[in-house]
C-alpha positions as CSV (number, residue, x, y, z in Angstrom):
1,X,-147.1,-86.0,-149.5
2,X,-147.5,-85.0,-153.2
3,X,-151.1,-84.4,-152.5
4,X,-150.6,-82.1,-149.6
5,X,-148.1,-80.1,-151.6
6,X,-150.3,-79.2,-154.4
7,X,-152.8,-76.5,-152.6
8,X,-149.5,-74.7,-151.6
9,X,-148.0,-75.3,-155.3
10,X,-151.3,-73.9,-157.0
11,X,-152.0,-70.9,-154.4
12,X,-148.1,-69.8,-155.7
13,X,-149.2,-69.8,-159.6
14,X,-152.4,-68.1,-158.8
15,X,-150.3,-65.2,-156.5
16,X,-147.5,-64.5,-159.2
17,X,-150.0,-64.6,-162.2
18,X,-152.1,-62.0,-160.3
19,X,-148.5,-60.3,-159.6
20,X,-148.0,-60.7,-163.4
21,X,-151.2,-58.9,-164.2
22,X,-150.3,-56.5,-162.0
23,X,-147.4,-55.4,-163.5
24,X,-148.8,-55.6,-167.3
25,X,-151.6,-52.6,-165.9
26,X,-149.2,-50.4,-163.9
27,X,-147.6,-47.6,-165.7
28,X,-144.1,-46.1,-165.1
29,X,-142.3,-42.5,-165.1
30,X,-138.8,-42.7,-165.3
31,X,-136.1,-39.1,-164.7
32,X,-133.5,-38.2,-167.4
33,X,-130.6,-37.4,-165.8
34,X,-128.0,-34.3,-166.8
35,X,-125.4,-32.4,-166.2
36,X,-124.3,-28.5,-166.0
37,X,-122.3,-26.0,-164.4
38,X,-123.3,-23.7,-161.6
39,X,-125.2,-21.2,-162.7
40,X,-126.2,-23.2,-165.8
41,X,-129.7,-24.5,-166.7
42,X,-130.8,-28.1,-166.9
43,X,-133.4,-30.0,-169.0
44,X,-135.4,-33.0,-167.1
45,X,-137.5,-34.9,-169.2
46,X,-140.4,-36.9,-167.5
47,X,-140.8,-39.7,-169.4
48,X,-144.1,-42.5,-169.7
49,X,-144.1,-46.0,-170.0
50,X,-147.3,-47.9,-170.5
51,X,-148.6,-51.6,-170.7
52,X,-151.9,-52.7,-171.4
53,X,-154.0,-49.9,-169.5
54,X,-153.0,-46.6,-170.8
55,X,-153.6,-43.4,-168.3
56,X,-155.4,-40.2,-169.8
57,X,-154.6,-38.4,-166.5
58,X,-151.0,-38.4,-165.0
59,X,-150.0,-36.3,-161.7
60,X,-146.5,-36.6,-159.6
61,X,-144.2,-33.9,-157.7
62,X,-140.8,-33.5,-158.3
63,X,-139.0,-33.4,-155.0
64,X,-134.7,-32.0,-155.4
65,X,-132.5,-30.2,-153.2
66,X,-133.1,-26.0,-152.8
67,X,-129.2,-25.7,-152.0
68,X,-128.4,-27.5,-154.8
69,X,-131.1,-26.6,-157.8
70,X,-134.3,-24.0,-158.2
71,X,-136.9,-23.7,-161.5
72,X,-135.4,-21.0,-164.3
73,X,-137.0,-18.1,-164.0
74,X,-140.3,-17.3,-165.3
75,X,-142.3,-20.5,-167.5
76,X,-139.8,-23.5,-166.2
77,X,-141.4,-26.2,-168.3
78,X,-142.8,-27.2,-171.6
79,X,-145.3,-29.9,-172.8
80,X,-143.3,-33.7,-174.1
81,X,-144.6,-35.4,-177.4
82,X,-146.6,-38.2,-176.2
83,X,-148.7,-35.5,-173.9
84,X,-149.1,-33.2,-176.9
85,X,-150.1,-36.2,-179.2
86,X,-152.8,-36.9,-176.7
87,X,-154.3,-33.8,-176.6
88,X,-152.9,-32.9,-173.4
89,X,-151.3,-29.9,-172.1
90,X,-148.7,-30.1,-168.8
91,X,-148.7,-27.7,-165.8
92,X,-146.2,-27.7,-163.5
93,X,-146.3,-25.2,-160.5
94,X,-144.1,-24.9,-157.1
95,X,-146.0,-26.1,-154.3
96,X,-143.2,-25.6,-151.9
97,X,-139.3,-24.3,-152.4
98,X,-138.2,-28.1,-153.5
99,X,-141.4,-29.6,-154.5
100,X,-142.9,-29.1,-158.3
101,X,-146.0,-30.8,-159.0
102,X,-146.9,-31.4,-162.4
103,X,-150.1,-32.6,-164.3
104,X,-150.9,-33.6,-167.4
105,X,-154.4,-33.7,-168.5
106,X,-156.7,-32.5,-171.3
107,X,-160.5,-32.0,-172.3
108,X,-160.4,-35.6,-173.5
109,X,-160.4,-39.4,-172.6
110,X,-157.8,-39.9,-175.1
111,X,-155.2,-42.7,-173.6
112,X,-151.6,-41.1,-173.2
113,X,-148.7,-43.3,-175.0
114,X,-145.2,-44.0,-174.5
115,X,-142.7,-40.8,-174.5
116,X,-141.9,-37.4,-172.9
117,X,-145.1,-36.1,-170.9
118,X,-142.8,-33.0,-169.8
119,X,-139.7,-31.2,-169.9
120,X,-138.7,-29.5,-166.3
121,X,-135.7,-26.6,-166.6
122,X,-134.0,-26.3,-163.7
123,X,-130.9,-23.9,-162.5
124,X,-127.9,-25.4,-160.9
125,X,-127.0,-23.2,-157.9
126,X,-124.7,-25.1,-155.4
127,X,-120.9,-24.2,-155.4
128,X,-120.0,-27.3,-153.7
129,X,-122.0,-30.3,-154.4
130,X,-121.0,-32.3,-157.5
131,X,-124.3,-34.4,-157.9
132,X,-127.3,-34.2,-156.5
133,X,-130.5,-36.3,-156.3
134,X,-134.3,-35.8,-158.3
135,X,-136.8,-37.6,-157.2
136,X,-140.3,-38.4,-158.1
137,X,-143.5,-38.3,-155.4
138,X,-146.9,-38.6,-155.0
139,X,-147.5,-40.3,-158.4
140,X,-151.4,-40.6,-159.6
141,X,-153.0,-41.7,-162.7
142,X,-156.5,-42.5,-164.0
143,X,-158.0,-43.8,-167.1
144,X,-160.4,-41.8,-169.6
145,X,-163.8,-42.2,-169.8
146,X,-167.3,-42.2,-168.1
147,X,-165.6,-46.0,-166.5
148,X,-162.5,-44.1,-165.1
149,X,-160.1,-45.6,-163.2
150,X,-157.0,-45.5,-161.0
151,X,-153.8,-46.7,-162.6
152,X,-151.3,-48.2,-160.8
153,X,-148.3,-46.1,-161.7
154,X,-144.3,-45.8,-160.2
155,X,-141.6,-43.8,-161.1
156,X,-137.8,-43.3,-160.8
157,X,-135.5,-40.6,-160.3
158,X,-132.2,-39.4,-161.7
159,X,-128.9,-37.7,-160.7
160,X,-128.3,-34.5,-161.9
161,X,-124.2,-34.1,-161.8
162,X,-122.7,-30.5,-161.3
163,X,-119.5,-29.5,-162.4
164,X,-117.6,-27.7,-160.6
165,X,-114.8,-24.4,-161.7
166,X,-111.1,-24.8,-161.7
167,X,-109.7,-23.0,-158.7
168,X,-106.9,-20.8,-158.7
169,X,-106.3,-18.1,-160.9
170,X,-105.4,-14.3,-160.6
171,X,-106.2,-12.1,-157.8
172,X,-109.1,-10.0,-158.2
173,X,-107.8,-6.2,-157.0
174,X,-110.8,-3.4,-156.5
175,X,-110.5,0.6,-156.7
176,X,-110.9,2.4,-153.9
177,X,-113.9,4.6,-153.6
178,X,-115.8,2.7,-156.1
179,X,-118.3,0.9,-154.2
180,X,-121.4,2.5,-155.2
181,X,-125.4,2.3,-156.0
182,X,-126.3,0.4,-158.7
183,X,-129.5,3.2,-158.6
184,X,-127.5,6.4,-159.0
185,X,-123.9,5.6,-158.2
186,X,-124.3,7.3,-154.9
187,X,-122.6,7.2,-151.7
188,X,-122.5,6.2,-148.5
189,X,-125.2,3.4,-149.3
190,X,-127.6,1.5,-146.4
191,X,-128.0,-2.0,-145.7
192,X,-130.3,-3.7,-148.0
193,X,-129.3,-1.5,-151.1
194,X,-128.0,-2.9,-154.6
195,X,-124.1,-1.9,-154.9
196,X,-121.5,-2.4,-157.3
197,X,-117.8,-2.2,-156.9
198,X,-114.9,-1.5,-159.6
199,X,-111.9,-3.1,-160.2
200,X,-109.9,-6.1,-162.3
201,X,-109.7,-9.6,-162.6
202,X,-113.4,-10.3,-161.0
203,X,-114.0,-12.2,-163.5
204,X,-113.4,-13.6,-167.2
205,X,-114.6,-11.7,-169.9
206,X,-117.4,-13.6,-171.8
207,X,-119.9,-13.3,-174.1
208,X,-122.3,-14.3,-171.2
209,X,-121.3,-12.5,-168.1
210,X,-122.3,-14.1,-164.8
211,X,-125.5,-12.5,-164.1
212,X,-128.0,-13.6,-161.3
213,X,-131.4,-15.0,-163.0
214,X,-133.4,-16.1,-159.9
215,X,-134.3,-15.2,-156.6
216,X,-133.5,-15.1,-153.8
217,X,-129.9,-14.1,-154.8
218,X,-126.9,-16.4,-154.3
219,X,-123.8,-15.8,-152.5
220,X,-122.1,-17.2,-155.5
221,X,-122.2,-16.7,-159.0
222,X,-120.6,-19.6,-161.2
223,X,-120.3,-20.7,-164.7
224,X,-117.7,-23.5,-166.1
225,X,-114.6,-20.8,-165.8
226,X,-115.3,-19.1,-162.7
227,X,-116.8,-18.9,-158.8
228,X,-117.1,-15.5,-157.5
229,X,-118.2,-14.5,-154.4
230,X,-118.6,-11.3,-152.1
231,X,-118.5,-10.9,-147.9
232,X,-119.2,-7.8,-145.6
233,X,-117.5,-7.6,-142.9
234,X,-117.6,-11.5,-143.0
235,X,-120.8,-12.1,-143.9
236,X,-121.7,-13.9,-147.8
237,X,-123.0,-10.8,-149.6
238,X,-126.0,-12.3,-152.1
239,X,-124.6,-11.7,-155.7
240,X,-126.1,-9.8,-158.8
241,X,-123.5,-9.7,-161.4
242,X,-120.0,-10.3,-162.4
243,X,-117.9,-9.1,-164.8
244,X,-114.3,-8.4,-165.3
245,X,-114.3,-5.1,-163.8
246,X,-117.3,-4.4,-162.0
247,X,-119.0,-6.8,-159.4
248,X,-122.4,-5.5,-158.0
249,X,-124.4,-7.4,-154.6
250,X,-126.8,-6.5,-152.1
251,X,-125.6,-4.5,-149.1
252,X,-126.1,-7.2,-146.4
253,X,-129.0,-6.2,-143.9
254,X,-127.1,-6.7,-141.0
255,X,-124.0,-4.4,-142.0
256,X,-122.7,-2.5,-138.9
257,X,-123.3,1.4,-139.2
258,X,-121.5,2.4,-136.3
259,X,-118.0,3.4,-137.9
260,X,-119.8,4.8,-141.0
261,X,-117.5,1.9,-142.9
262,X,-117.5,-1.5,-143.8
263,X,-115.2,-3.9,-145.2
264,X,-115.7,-6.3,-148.4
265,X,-113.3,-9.0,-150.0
266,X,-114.1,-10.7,-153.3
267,X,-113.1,-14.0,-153.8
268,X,-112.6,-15.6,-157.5
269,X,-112.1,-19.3,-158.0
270,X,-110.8,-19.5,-154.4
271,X,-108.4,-16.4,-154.5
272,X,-109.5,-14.1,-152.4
273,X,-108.6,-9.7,-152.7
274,X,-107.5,-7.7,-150.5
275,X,-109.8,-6.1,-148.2
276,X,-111.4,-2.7,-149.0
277,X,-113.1,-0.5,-146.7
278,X,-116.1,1.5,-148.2
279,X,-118.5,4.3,-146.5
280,X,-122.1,2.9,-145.1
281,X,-124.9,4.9,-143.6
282,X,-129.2,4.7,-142.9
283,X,-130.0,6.0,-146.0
284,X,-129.0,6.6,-149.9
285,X,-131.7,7.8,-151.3
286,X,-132.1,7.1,-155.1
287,X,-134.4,6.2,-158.3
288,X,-134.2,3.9,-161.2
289,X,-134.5,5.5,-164.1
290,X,-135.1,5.0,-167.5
291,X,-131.3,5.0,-168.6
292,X,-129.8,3.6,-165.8
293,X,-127.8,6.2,-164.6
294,X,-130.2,7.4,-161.6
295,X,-130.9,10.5,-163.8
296,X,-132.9,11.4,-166.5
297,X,-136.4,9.9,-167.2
298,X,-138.2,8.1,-163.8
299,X,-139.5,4.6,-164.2
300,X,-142.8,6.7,-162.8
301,X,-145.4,4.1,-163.4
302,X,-149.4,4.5,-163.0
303,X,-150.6,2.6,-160.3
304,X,-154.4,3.4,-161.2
305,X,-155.5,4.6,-164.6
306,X,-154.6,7.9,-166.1
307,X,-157.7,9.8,-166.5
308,X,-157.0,10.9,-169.7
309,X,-155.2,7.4,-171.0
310,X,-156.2,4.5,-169.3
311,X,-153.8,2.3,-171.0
312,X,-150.5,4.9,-169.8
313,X,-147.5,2.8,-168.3
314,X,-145.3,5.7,-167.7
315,X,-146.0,9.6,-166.7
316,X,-143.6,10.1,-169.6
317,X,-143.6,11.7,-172.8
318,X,-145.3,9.9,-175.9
319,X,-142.7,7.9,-177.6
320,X,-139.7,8.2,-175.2
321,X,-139.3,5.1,-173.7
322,X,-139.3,2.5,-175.7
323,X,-141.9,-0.6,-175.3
324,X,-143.6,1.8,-172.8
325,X,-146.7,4.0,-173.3
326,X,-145.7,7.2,-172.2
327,X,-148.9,10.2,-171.3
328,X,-148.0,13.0,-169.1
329,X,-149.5,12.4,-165.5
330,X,-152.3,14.9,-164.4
331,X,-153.1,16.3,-160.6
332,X,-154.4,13.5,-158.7
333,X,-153.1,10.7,-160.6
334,X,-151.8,7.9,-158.3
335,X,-147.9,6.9,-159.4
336,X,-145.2,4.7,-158.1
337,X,-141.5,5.1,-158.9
338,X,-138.5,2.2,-158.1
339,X,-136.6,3.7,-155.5
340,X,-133.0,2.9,-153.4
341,X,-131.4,3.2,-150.3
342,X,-134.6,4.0,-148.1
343,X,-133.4,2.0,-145.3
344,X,-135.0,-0.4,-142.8
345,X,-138.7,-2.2,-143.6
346,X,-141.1,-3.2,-141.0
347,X,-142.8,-4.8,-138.7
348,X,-142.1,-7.9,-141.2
349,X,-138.0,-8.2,-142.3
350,X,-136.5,-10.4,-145.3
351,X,-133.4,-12.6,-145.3
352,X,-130.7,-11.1,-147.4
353,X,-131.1,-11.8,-151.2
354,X,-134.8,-12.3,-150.9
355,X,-137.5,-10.3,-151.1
356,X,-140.8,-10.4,-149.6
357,X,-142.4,-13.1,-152.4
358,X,-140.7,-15.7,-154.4
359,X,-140.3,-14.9,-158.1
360,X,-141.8,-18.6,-159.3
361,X,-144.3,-19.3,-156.6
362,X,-147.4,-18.1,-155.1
363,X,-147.3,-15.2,-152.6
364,X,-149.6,-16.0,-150.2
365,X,-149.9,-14.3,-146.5
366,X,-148.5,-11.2,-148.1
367,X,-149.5,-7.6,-146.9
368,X,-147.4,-4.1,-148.3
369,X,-148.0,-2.8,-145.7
370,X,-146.1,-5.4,-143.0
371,X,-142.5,-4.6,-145.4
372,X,-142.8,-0.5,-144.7
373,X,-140.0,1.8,-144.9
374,X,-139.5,2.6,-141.1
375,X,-139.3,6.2,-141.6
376,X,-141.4,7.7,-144.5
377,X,-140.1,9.8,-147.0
378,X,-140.6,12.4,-148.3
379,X,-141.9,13.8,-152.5
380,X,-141.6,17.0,-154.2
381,X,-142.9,17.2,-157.9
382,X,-141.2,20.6,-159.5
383,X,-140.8,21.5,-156.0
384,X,-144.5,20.9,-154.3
385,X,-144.7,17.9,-152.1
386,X,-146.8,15.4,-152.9
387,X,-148.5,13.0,-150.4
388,X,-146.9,9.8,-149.8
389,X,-149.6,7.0,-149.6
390,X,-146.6,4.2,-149.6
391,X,-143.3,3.5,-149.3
392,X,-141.6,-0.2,-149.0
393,X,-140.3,-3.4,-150.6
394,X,-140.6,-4.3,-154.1
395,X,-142.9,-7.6,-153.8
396,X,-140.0,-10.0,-155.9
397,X,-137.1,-8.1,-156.6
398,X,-134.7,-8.0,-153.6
399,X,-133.1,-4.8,-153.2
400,X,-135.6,-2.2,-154.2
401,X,-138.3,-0.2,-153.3
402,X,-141.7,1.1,-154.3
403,X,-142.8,4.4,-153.4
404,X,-146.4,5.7,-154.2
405,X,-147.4,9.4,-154.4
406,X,-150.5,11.6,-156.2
407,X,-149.3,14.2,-158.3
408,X,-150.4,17.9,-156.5
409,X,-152.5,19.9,-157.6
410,X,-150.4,23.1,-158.2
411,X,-147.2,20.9,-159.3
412,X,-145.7,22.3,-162.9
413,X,-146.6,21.2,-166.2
414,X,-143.9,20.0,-169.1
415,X,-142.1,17.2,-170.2
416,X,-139.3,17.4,-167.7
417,X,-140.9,18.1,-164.2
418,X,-138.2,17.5,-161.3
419,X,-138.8,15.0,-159.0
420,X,-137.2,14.6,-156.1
421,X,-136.8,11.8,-153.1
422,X,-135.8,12.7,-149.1
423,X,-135.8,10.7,-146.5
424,X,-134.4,12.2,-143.2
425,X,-131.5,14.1,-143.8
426,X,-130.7,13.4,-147.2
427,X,-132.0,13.4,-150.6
428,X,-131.9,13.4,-154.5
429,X,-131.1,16.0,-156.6
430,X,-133.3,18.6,-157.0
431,X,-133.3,18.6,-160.9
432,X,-131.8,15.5,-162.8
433,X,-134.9,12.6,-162.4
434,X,-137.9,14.3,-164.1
435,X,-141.5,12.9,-165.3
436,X,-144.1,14.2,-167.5
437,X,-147.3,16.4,-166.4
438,X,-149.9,18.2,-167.7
């Protein structure tokens, strides 16, 4: 009976000690977890651990929640020690809205040890959740060298826990007549546009006022005192800023022109304000400018090169704006300006608080053309028209738009030429946005 037991016994020593070996060659990643307010950033580290074959190559996506998290804006992650130690650099890129892939690699064979490979910053964005999951996918490694191979590698993830405002508080009260562009302060102001409104208790007075930093916008903005949020005519407005007295959104796409009026409540921390009715039409034509204020100096930018500076940014005066170069524009050069209130795009639409690309990942399938203004308007420079070649969404910033035009030949020469916007019925003022030409 022994004897016939023995085969079994040995083929059980031989299986775990392959199992053992196993284990000693496959590497591991492992999630820090964290924890943050809405609207606050978060730090991931992706950490390494290694047993007797050491990677050189290491590749995995990080899978979370869009309603609950989305990359900080602009470069969203950073190198670790053991990566940099090995000569390696990280790269991290969006593949899809919830899935980062990351590699770490170098110009080298040199084995990676134990420690940080990379640090991942991510926004917190839900106003609900108070956790949410991070997870790691789609693992890879390989060893250096001409005799490269595949390395067994696993990972774990981490909880990322959100904490969420106090409710309650004071009532939030806004001023009649005070919902406005945040281009030019104009009114009546189309669906689509950027708006503020005026009035108290919005929000606490901080040294960091709540202040959208990704897109697409959120119908929320929250930090560890408040949650403030915006509707039109019952529908979540997506949020740009808050601050004590001023709140400013984006005009939902949808909004109902047929009364001319429409009707917003902002609700802090759960309190909610009274309701106030404000003036809506097609169109509210207006520029950004260079002070803020919709007058002044137009963000008038060269969309091909000046002929007489080829390094120009603005058709503005030398020295004017500051971190711009400024050269006067000459007949035939090609500018764009950032314009407001132009109204409805097509054939292709956006979702409110988007624009037509995402800020952080690649714009693919995108045209200009399919996110038109429907109806074109219209460019004078010092009171000769100019021809339109475009007019239409800004590519990432939701809310704006870009209109092209070539200066005329025949338009005035000085530092402070007017330019002025129309589209159908309405437009700028004749005199208060001006650029450069000569």
């Amino acid at each position: 009976m022994c004897s016939r037991s023995l085969p079994a016994l040995l083929f059980f020593f031989i299986t775990v000690a392959a199992v053992d070996r196993a284990a000693v060659q496959t590497a591991s990643l492992s999630l820090s977890g964290a924890s943050g307010f809405p609207g606050s950033n978060v730090t991931l580290n992706i950490s390494l651990t290694v047993n007797s074959t050491l990677p050189a190559a290491v590749q995995w996506d990080l899978l979370y929640s869009t309603a609950d998290l989305n990359p900080e804006a602009g470069t969203f992650y950073a190198s670790g020690a053991a990566a940099t130690v090995a000569g390696k650099q990280a790269t991290c890129g969006t593949l899809v809205p919830g899935d980062i892939r990351c590699i770490v690699a170098g110009l080298n064979s040199t084995a990676i040890g134990n420690g940080i490979l990379t640090a991942v910053t991510l926004q917190i964005a839900s106003t609900t959740d108070t956790s949410t999951q991070v997870t790691l996918s789609n693992l890879a490694a390989s060893s250096g060298g001409s005799t490269a191979q595949a390395v067994p590698i696993t990972g774990t993830g981490a909880t990322v826990t959100i904490n969420q405002p106090p409710m309650g508080g004071p009532q939030a009260t806004l001023m009649p007549s005070s919902v406005r562009s945040v281009a030019n302060s104009a009114v009546p102001n189309a669906p689509g546009s950027l708006v503020y409104a005026q009035g108290a208790n919005m929000a606490t007075a901080t040294s960091k006022p709540l202040i959208a930093t990704l897109t697409p916008l959120r119908s929320h903005l929250v930090n560890s005192l408040d949650s403030v949020s915006v509707t039109v005519n019952g529908v979540a407005a997506p949020m740009y800023y808050a601050l004590p007295n001023y709140v400013a959104f984006q005009l939902p796409w949808q909004t109902n022109l047929s009364t001319g009026s429409a009707t917003m409540v902002v609700t802090r921390n759960g309190v909610a304000s009274a309701p106030l009715q404000f003036p809506v039409g097609k169109f509210s034509p207006g520029f950004f400018t260079t002070s803020g204020s919709g007058a002044g100096m137009a963000w008038a930018t060269y969309a091909l090169p000046s002929r007489i500076n080829p390094k120009a940014a603005v058709a503005q005066p030398a020295n004017t704006v500051p971190g711009q170069v400024g050269v006067p524009a000459t007949a035939g050069d090609l500018l764009y300006v950032y314009a407001a209130g132009l109204g409805p795009v097509g054939p292709k639409t956006v979702l409110n608080g988007y624009a037509p690309c995402p800020i952080n990942a690649p714009c693919t399938d995108y045209n200009a053309l399919d996110y038109s203004t429907t109806t074109k308007p219209a460019v004078t420079v010092g009171g000769v028209p100019a021809p339109v070649t475009f007019a239409g969404l800004h590519p990432v910033y939701p809310g704006i738009y870009l209109v092209f035009f070539k200066i005329p030949p025949g338009a005035p020469k000085g530092n402070a030429v007017p330019v002025r916007l129309q589209i159908g019925t309405l437009s700028t003022d004749p005199n208060n946005v001006t650029i450069a030409v000569q």
